[in-house]
PLY file of the C-alpha trace (Angstrom):
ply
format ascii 1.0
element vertex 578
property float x
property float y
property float z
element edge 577
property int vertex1
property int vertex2
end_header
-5.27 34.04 41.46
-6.08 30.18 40.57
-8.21 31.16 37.99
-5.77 33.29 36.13
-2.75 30.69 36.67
-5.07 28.23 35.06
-5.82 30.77 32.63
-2.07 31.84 31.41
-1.04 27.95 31.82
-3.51 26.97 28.84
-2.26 30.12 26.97
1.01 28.63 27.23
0.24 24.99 26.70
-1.57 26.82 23.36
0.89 28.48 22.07
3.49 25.99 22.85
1.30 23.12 20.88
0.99 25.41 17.93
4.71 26.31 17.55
5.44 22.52 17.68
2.86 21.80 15.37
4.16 24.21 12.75
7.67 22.74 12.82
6.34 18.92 13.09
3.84 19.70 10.02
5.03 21.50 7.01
2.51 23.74 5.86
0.83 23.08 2.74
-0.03 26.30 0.71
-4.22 27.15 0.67
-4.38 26.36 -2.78
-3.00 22.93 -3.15
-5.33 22.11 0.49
-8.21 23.24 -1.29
-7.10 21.23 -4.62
-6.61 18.02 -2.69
-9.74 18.19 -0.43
-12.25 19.12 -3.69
-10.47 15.60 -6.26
-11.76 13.82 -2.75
-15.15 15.89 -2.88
-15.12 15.58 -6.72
-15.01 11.85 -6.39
-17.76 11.29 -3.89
-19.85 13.94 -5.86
-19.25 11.46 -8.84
-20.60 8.59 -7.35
-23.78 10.45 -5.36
-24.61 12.03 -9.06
-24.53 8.95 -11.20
-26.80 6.88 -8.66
-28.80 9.85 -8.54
-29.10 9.17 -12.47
-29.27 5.49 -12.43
-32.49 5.53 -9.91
-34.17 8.76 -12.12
-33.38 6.83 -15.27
-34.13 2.98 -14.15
-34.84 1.57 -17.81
-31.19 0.80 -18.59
-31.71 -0.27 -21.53
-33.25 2.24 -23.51
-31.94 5.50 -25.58
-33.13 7.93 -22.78
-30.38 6.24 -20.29
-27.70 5.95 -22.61
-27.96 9.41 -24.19
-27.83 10.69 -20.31
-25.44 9.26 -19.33
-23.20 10.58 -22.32
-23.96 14.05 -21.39
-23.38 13.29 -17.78
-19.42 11.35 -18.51
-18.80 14.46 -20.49
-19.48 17.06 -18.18
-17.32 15.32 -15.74
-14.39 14.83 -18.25
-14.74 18.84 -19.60
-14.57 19.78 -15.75
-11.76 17.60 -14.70
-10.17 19.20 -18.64
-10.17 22.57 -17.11
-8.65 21.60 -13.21
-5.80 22.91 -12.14
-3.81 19.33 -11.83
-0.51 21.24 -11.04
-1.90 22.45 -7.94
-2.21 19.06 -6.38
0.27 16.93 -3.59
1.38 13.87 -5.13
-1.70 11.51 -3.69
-4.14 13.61 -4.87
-2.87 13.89 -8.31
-3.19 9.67 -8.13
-6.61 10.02 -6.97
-7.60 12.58 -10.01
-5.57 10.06 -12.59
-7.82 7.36 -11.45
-10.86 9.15 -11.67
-10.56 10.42 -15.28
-9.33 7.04 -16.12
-12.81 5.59 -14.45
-14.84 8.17 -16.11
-13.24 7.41 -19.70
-13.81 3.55 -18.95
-17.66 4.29 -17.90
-18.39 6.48 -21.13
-16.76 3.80 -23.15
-18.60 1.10 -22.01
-21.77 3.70 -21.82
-21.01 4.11 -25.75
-20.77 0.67 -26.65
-23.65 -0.14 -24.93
-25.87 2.54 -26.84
-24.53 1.44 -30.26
-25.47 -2.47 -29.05
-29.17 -1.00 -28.56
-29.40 1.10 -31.30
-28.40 -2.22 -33.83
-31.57 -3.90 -32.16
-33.67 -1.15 -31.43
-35.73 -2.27 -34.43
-36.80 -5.46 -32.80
-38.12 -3.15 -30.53
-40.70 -1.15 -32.39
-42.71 -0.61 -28.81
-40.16 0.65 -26.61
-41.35 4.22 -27.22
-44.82 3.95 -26.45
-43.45 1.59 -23.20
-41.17 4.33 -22.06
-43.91 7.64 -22.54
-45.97 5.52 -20.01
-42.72 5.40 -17.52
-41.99 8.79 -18.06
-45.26 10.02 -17.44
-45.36 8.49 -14.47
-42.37 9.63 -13.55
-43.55 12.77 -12.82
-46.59 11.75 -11.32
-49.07 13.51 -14.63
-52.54 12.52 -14.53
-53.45 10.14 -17.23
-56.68 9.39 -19.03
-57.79 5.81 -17.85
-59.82 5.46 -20.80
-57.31 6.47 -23.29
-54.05 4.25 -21.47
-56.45 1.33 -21.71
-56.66 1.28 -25.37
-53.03 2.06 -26.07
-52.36 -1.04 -23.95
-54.75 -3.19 -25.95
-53.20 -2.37 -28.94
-49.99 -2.88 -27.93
-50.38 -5.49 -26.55
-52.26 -6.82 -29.85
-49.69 -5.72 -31.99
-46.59 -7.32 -30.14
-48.23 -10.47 -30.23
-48.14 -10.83 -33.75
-44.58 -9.35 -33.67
-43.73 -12.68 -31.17
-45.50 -15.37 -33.64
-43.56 -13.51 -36.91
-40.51 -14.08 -35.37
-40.02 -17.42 -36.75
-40.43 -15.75 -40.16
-37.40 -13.67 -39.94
-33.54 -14.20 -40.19
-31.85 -15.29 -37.59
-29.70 -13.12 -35.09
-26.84 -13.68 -33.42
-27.51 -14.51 -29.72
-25.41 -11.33 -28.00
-28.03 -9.24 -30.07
-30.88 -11.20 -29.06
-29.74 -11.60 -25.59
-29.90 -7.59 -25.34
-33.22 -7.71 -26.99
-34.44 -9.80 -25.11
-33.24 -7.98 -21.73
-34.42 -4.57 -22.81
-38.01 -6.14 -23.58
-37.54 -7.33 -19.97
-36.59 -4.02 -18.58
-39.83 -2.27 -20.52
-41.66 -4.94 -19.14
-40.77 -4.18 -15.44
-40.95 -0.50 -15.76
-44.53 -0.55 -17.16
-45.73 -2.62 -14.64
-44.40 -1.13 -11.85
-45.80 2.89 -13.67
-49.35 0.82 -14.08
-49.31 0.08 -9.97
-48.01 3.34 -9.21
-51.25 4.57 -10.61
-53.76 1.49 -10.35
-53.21 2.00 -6.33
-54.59 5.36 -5.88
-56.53 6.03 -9.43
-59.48 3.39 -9.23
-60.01 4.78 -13.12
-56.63 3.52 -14.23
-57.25 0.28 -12.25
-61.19 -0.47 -13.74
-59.99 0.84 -17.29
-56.45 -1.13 -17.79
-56.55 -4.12 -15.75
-57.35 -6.71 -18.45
-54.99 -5.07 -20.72
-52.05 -4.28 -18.38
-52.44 -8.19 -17.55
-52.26 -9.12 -21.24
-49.03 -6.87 -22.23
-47.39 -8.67 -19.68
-47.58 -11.60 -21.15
-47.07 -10.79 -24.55
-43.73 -8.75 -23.67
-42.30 -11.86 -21.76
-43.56 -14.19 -24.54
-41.85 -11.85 -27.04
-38.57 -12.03 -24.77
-38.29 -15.86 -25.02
-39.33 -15.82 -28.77
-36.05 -13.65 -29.26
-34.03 -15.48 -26.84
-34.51 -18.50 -28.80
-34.08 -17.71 -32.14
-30.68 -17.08 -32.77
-27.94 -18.12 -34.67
-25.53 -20.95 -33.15
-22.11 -19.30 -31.36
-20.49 -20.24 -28.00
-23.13 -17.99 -26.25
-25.29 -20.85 -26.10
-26.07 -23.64 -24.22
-23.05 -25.91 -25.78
-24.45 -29.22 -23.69
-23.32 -27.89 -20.15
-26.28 -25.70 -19.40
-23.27 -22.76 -19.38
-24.15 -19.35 -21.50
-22.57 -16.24 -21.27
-21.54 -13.51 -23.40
-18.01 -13.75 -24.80
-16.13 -9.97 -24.92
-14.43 -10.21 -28.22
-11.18 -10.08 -28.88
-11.33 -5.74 -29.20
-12.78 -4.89 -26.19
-10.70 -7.14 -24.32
-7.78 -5.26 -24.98
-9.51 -2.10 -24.42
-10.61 -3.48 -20.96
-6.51 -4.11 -19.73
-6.26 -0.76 -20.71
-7.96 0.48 -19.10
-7.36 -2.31 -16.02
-3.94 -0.49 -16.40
-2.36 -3.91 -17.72
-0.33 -3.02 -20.82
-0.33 -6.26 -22.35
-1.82 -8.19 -25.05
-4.19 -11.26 -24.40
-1.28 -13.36 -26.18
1.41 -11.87 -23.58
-1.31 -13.03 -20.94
-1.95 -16.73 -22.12
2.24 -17.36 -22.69
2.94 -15.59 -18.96
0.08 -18.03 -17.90
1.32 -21.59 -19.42
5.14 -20.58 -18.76
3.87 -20.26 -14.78
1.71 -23.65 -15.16
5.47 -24.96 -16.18
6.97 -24.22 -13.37
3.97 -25.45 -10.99
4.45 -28.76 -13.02
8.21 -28.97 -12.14
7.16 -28.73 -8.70
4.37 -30.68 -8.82
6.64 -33.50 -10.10
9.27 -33.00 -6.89
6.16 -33.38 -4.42
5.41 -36.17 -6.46
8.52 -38.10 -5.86
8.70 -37.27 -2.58
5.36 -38.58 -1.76
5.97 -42.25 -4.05
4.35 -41.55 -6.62
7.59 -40.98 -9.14
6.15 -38.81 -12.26
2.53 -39.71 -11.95
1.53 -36.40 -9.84
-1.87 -37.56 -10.48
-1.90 -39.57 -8.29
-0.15 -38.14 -5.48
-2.88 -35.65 -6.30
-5.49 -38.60 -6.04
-4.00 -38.80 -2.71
-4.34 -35.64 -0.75
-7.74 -35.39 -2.31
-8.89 -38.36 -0.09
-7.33 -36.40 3.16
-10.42 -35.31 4.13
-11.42 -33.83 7.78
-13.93 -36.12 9.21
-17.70 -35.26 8.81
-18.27 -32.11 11.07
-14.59 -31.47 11.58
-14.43 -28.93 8.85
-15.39 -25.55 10.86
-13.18 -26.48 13.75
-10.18 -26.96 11.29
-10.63 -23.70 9.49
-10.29 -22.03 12.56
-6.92 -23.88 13.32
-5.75 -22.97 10.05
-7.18 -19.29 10.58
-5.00 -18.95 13.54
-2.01 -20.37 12.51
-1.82 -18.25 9.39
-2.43 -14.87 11.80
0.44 -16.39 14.02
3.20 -17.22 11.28
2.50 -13.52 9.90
3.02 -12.01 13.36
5.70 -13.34 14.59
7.37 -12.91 11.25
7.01 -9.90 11.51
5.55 -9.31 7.64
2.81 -6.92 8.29
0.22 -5.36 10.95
-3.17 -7.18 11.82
-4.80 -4.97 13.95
-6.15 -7.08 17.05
-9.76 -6.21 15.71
-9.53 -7.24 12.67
-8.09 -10.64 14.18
-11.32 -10.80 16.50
-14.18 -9.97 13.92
-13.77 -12.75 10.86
-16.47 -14.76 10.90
-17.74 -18.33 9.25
-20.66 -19.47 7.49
-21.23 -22.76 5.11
-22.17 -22.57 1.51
-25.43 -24.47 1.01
-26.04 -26.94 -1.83
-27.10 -24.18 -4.23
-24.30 -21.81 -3.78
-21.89 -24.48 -4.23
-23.03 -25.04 -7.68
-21.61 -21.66 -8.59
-18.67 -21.61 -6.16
-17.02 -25.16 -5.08
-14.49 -23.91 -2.78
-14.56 -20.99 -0.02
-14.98 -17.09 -0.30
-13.99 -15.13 1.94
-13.99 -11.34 3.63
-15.16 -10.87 7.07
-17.31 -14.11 6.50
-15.27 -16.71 5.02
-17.89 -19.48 3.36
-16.67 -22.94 3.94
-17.68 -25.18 0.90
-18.75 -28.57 2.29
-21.12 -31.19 1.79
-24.78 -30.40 2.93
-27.34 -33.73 3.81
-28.88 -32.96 0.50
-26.22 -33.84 -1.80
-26.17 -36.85 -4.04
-23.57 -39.22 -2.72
-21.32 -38.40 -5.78
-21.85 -34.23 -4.88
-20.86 -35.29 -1.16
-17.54 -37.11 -2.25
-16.56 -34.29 -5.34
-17.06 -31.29 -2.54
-15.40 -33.34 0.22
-12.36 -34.16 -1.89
-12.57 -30.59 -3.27
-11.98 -28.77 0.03
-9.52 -31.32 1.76
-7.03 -30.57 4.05
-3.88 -29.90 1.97
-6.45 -27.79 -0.25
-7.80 -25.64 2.65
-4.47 -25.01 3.95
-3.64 -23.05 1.02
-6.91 -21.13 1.17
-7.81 -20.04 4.53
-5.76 -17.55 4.78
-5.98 -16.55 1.22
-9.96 -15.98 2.45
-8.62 -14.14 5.99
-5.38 -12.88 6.75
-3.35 -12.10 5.02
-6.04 -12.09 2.76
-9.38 -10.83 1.89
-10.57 -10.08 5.39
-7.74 -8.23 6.01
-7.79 -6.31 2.72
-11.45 -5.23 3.74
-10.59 -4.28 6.70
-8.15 -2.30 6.04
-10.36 -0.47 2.79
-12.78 0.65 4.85
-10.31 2.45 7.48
-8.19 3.92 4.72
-8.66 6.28 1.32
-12.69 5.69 1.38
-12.69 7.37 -2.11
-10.95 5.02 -3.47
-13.26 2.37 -3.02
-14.77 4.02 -6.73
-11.61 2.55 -8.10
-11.23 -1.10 -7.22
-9.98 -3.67 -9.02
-9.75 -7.58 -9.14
-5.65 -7.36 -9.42
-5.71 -5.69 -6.15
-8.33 -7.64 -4.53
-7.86 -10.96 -6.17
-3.66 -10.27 -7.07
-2.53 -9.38 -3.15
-4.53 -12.72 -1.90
-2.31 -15.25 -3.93
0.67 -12.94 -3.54
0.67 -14.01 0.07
0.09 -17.62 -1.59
3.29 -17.38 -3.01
5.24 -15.51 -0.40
4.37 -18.02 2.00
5.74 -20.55 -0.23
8.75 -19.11 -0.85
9.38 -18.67 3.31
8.84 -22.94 3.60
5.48 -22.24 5.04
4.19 -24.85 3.34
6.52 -28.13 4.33
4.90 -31.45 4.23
4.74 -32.82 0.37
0.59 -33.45 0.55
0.76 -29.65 1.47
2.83 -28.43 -1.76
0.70 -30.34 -3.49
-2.45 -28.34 -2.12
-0.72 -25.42 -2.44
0.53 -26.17 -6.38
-3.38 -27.58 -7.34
-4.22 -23.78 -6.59
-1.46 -22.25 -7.99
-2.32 -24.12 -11.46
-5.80 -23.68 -11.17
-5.01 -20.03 -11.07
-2.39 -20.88 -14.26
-5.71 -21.98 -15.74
-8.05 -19.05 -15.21
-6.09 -16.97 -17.63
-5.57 -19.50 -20.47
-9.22 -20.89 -20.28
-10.76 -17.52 -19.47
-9.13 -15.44 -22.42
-9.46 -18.15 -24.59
-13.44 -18.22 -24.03
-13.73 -14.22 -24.18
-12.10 -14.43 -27.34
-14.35 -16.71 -28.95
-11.67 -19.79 -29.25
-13.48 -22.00 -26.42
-16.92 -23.05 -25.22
-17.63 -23.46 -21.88
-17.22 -27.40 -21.85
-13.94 -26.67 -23.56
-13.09 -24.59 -20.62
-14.25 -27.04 -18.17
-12.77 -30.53 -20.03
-9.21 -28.17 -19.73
-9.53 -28.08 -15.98
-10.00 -31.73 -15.46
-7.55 -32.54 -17.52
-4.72 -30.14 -17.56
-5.51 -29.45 -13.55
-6.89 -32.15 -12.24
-10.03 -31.01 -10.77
-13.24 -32.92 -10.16
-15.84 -32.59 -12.85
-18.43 -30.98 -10.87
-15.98 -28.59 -9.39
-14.63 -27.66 -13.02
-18.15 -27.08 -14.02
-18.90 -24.45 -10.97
-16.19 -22.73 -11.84
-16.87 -22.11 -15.07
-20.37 -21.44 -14.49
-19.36 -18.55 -11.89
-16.77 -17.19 -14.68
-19.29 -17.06 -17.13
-23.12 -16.92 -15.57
-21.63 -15.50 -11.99
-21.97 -11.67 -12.81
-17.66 -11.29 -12.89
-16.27 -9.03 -15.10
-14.06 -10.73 -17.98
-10.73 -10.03 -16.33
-11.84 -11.29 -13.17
-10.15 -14.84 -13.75
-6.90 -13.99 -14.79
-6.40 -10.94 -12.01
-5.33 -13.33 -9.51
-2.09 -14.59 -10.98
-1.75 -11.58 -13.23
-1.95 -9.16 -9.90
0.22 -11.24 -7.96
2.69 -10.92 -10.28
2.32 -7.16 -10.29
2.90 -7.31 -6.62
5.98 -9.72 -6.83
7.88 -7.35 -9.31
6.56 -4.16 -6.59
8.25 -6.46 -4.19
11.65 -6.76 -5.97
11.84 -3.24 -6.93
11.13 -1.94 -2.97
11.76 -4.89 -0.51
14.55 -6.48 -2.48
16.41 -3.31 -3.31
16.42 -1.93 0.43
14.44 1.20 -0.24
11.35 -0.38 2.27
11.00 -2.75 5.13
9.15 -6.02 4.37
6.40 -4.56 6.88
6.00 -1.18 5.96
5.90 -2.07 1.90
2.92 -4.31 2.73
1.31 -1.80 5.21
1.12 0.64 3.13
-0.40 -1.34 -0.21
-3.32 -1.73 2.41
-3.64 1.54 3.49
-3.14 3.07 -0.08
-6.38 0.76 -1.03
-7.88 -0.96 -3.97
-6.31 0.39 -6.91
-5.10 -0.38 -10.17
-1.75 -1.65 -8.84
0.38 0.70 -11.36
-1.23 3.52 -9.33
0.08 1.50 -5.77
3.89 1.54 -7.29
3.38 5.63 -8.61
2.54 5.98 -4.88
5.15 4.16 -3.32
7.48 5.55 -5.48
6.73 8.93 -5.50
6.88 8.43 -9.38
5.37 12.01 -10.99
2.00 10.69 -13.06
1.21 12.97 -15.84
-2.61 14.83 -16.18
-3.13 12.51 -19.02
-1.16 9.11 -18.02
-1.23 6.14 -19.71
-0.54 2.81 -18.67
2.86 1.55 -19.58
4.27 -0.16 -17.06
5.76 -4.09 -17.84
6.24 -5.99 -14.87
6.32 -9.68 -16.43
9.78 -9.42 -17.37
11.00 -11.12 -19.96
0 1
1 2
2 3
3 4
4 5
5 6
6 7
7 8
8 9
9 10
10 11
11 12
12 13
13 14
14 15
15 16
16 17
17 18
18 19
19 20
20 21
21 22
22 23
23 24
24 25
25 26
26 27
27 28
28 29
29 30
30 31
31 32
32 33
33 34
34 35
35 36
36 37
37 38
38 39
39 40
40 41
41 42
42 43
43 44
44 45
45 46
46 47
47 48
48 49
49 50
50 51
51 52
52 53
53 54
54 55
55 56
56 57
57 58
58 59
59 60
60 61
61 62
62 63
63 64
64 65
65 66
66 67
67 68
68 69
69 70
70 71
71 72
72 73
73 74
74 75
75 76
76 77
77 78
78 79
79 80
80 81
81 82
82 83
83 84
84 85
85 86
86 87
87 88
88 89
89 90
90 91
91 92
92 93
93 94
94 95
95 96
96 97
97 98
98 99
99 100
100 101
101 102
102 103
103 104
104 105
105 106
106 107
107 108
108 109
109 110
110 111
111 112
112 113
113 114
114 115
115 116
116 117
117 118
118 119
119 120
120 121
121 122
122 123
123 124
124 125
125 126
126 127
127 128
128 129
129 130
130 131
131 132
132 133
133 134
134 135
135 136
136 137
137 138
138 139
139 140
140 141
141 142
142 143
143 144
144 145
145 146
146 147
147 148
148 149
149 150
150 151
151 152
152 153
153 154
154 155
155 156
156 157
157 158
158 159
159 160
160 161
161 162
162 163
163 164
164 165
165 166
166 167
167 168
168 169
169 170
170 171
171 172
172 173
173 174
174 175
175 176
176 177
177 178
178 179
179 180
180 181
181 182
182 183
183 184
184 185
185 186
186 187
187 188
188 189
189 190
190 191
191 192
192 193
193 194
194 195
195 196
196 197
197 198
198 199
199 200
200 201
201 202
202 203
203 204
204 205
205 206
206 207
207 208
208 209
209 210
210 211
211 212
212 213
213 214
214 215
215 216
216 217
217 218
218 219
219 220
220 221
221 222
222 223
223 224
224 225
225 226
226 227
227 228
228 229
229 230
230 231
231 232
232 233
233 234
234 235
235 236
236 237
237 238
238 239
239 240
240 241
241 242
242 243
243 244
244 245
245 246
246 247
247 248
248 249
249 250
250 251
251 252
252 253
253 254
254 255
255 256
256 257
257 258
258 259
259 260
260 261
261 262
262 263
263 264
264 265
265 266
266 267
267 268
268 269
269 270
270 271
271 272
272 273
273 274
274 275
275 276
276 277
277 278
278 279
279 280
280 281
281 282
282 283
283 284
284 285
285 286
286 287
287 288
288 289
289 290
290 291
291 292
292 293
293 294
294 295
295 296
296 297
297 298
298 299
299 300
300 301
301 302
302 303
303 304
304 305
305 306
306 307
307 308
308 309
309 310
310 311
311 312
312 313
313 314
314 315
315 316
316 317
317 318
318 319
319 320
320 321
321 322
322 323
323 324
324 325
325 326
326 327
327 328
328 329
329 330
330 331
331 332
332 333
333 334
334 335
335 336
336 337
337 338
338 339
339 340
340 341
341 342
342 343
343 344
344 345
345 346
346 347
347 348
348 349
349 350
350 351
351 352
352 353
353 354
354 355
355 356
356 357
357 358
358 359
359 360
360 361
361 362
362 363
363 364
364 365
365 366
366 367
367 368
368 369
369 370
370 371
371 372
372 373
373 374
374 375
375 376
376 377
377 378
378 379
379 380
380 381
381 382
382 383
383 384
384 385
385 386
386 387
387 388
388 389
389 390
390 391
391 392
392 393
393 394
394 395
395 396
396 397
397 398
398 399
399 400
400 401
401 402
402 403
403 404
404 405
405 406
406 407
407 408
408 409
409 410
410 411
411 412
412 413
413 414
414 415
415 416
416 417
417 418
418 419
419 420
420 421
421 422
422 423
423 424
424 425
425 426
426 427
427 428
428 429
429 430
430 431
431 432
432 433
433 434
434 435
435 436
436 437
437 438
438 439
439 440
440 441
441 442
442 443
443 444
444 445
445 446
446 447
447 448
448 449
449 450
450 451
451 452
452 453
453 454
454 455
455 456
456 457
457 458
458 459
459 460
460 461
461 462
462 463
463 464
464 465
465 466
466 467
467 468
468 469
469 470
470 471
471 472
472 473
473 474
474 475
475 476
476 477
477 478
478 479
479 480
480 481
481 482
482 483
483 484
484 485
485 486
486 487
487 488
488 489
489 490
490 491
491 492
492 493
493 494
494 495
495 496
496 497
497 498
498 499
499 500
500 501
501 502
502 503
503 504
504 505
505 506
506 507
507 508
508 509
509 510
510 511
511 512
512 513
513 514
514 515
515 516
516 517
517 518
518 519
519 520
520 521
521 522
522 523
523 524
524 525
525 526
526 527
527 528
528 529
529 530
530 531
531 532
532 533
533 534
534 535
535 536
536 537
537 538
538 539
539 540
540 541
541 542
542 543
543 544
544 545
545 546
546 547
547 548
548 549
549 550
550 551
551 552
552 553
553 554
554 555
555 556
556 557
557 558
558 559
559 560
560 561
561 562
562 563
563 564
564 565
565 566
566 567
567 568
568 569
569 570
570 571
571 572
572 573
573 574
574 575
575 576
576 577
C-alpha cells in the first residue's frame, strides 16, 4: 500500500512539474532548437577544425598553408551561405552574424598574407625543396639516407652563396624582408625538427645527413639576418629606440574597424581622441588649482608622482584598494560580484624584465603589480616607483579586478563559452575604463592628488589612439610616439618607452591601443540609450554585458535591444555623437 502511495505521489509530482513547466517555458518549435544548438556546434566545430589545420600545416609561412586555409574559410562561408538564418531565436542569429563576420576577417587576413609571400617568394628559391622534406615526413615515408644527404649539401651550398649575393642586389623594403626573413625561419625549424624525427630511429638518416643537416642550419639563419638587414630605411626600423614593428598602413586599418565593427575613419578616431584629451586638460587644470599649483598641472602632477607607498607597502595597499573598489560597487548597488569571484583574484609582481614591456599593472585573476625589483638601476627604481604611486594605483586596481578584468573573466568563462571565438579589445579593454569613468562621474574619486591619478590615465588613454594610429599609418616613429607621451602626458621616459615597446614589439593587434577609450565610449552611449532612458536598471544593464560576453560591442546593444540583425549585417552604428 506504501509502495503504491509512493508510487502515484511521484506520478503526480510528475505530471504536476511538467504542466508547470510548459506554461513557465514557452516552447520553442524543433526546428529553430535544432538551428540554435548546431550555430553553437558550428562554432566550436570551427575552432576544433582550424587548429586541427594549423598543427597538420605548421609552416605558416609557406603556399601549402595559405592555399589551405583558403579552401578551408570558403567552405565555411558556402555552408553558413546555404543556412537557414530565418530559423534562428534572436541570440543565435547574433552568434551566426559574428561568426561569418570572423570567418570573412580570417580569409582576409589569410589572403593578404598569401599575396605578402607570394611578392617574396623569390627570395626564397629553397622553400620547395625545404617543405618536400616536411611533408615527407609528415607522413612518416621512408627516405633514402644517402640521397637526403646530398640534397642537403647542395642546398645548403647553394643558399650560401644566395646569403653573400645579397649585398649585390636592390634593396627591399623591411615589411618584405621581415616576412622573408621569418619564413626562412619557419623552413628552418620545420626541417630540423623532420631531420630528428627521422635521425632518432633511422641510424642511416643520422650517419648520412648529420654534417649537412648541421650546415643548412646555419646557412638558413645566416641567410635570415642577411635579409633582415638589408633593407631600405622606413619607420620599421630601429629609429634610435631599439623599437621595430610593422606599421598596418593606412588601408588595412580601415578594413580592420570594419571589421572591429567600428564604423569610423582613423581621422574620426584621432579628432574623438584629442577633443577627449581637452576635456581631461580642463580638469586637469581644476585639480591643479585646487592642489596650489594654479595652471602648471605639471607640477601638481610632479606631486602625486612622489606619493609613493613605502618600500614593501605596495602589495598590502593593492589589496586595500581591491577591497574598497568591491565595497563601493556593492553597496551601490551597480552590479553582481559573485562571492567567488571576490575570493579567487590573486597577486603577483612584475620582475625587472617584464616591466620593460609593461610599466604599470595587468590584471585578470592575477593582477601584476609593477614595482621596483633589487635589480634596478637607481633611476629604474625611482621612474617605476613614481609610475605606480598611490593616486595612480587608485585608478587602476580596480580597472585590473572588479569591476574590471577579473571580473570580466570571470564572468566569460561561466557565460556564452562560444563566444570566447569572438573577443575583442573594445569589450575587454572598453568595459575596464568605462567603470574608470563611471566611477568618476559618482565622486568616487574625491581628493585632488586622486583626480589627478585618475585624469594621468584617462589622457594616457587620450594618447593611445592619437600616437597609435598615427604610427600604423606611417606618420610617426616609435620615438615620435614615445617623445608625445612625455610631453603631451607627462609620463616618465622609461615608462613612455615600455609602452610603446608593448604597442609595437608586444604581440597586440593594431587596434589594441585605441579600444580602451574607443570601447568605453561605446559603452557610455549603450548606457544613455538603456540606463538613462529607463528601459534597464543600472544593475541588470551591466549584468547582462557580462553575461552576453566578449563581443564586438555593436553585437552587445543588437542583444540588449532586441534590434533584428540582418544575415548579411554590416556595421553602421555611430555612437561618438557629434
Amino acid at each position: 500500500m506504501r509502495q503504491n502511495f509512493f508510487t502515484r505521489t511521484r506520478f503526480h509530482v510528475v505530471i504536476g512539474f511538467l504542466t508547470l513547466a510548459l506554461f513557465a517555458f514557452p516552447a520553442v518549435p524543433v526546428q529553430a532548437q535544432e538551428a540554435d544548438k548546431r550555430v553553437e556546434n558550428m562554432i566550436y566545430s570551427f575552432q576544433e577544425d582550424r587548429e586541427s589545420l594549423n598543427r597538420t600545416y605548421s609552416v605558416r609561412e609557406s603556399e601549402e598553408y595559405y592555399n589551405r586555409m583558403t579552401i578551408f574559410y570558403d567552405n565555411w562561408l558556402r555552408e553558413l551561405s546555404a543556412f537557414n538564418f530565418k530559423a534562428l531565436r534572436h541570440p543565435d542569429k547574433v552568434d551566426f552574424v559574428l561568426l561569418r563576420n570572423t570567418i570573412e576577417e580570417r580569409r582576409y587576413t589569410n589572403a593578404q598574407k598569401l599575396a605578402e609571400y607570394l611578392a617574396i617568394k623569390t627570395l626564397l628559391p629553397f622553400s620547395d625543396t625545404i617543405m618536400a622534406f616536411v611533408v615527407q615526413r609528415r607522413h612518416g615515408a621512408k627516405p633514402n639516407a644517402q640521397e637526403l644527404a646530398a640534397r642537403f649539401f647542395r642546398l645548403a651550398e647553394s643558399i650560401s652563396t644566395l646569403g653573400k649575393g645579397v649585398q649585390q642586389k636592390p634593396k627591399i623594403p623591411a615589411r618584405q624582408a621581415t616576412k622573408a626573413a621569418n619564413a626562412t625561419r619557419e623552413l628552418k625549424r620545420a626541417f630540423d625538427e623532420a631531420y630528428k624525427f627521422y635521425a632518432a630511429y633511422d641510424p642511416l638518416v643520422g650517419w648520412w645527413t648529420k654534417n649537412p643537416h648541421e650546415k643548412l642550419l646555419t646557412v638558413l639563419e645566416e641567410y635570415a639576418s642577411a635579409l633582415q638587414a638589408w633593407t631600405t630605411p622606413d619607420n620599421t626600423q630601429d629609429d634610435g629606440t631599439g623599437i621595430t614593428g610593422l606599421p598596418l598602413g593606412r588601408e588595412e586599418f580601415i578594413k580592420s574597424l570594419q571589421f572591429a565593427m567600428i564604423p569610423y575613419t582613423p581621422d574620426e578616431l584621432i579628432v574623438a581622441g584629442n577633443a577627449e584629451f581637452a576635456w581631461c586638460e580642463r580638469e586637469m587644470l581644476r585639480a591643479s588649482e585646487e592642489m596650489g599649483f594654479g595652471a602648471n598641472w605639471k607640477a601638481a602632477l610632479e606631486k602625486v608622482k612622489n606619493d609613493f607607498v613605502p618600500i614593501g607597502e605596495q602589495p598590502a595597499f593593492i589589496t586595500f584598494l581591491a577591497e574598497e573598489a568591491i565595497d563601493y560597487v556593492e553597496k551601490n548597488n551597480l552590479l553582481t560580484i559573485p562571492p567567488l569571484a571576490k575570493e579567487t583574484w590573486r597577486m603577483s609582481m612584475l620582475t625587472a624584465e617584464q616591466q620593460r614591456y609593461s610599466p604599470f599593472f595587468l590584471g585578470g585573476e592575477l593582477i601584476q603589480v609593477a614595482y621596483p625589483t633589487d635589480g634596478m638601476r637607481h633611476d629604474e627604481k625611482m621612474m617605476s616607483l613614481r609610475g605606480n604611486n598611490k593616486h595612480f594605483a587608485r585608478a587602476t586596481v580596480f580597472h585590473e579586478l572588479i569591476p574590471g578584468h577579473h571580473l570580466q573573466m570571470f564572468m566569460m568563462n561561466r557565460h556564452n563559452r562560444q563566444r570566447d571565438l569572438f573577443d575583442t579589445p573594445f569589450w575587454m579593454e572598453g568595459w575596464a575604463l568605462y567603470w574608470e569613468m563611471q566611477l568618476w562621474d559618482r565622486k568616487f574619486t574625491t581628493t585632488p592628488e586622486d583626480r589627478v591619478g585618475a585624469l594621468f590615465w584617462r589622457m594616457h588613454r587620450c594618447a593611445r589612439i592619437v600616437f597609435s594610429v598615427n604610427y600604423h599609418l606611417g606618420k610617426w616613429t616609435p620615438k615620435q610616439c614615445i617623445d608625445f607621451l612625455v610631453e603631451k602626458v607627462g609620463h616618465e621616459r622609461a615608462n613612455a618607452e615600455a609602452e610603446v615597446r608593448r604597442s609595437v614589439m608586444g604581440g597586440y593587434g593594431p587596434l589594441y591601443q585605441l579600444a580602451y577609450m574607443i570601447g568605453a565610449k561605446q559603452f557610455i552611449a549603450l548606457r544613455k540609450e538603456f540606463v538613462e532612458s529607463g528601459k534597464m536598471a543600472e544593475k541588470d544593464f551591466h549584468d547582462a554585458i557580462l553575461r552576453n560576453g566578449n563581443i564586438p560591442i555593436e553585437m552587445t546593444r543588437a542583444l540588449l535591444s532586441g534590434q533584428e540583425v540582418p544575415k548579411d549585417f554590416k556595421t553602421a552604428w555611430r555612437f561618438l555623437g557629434q
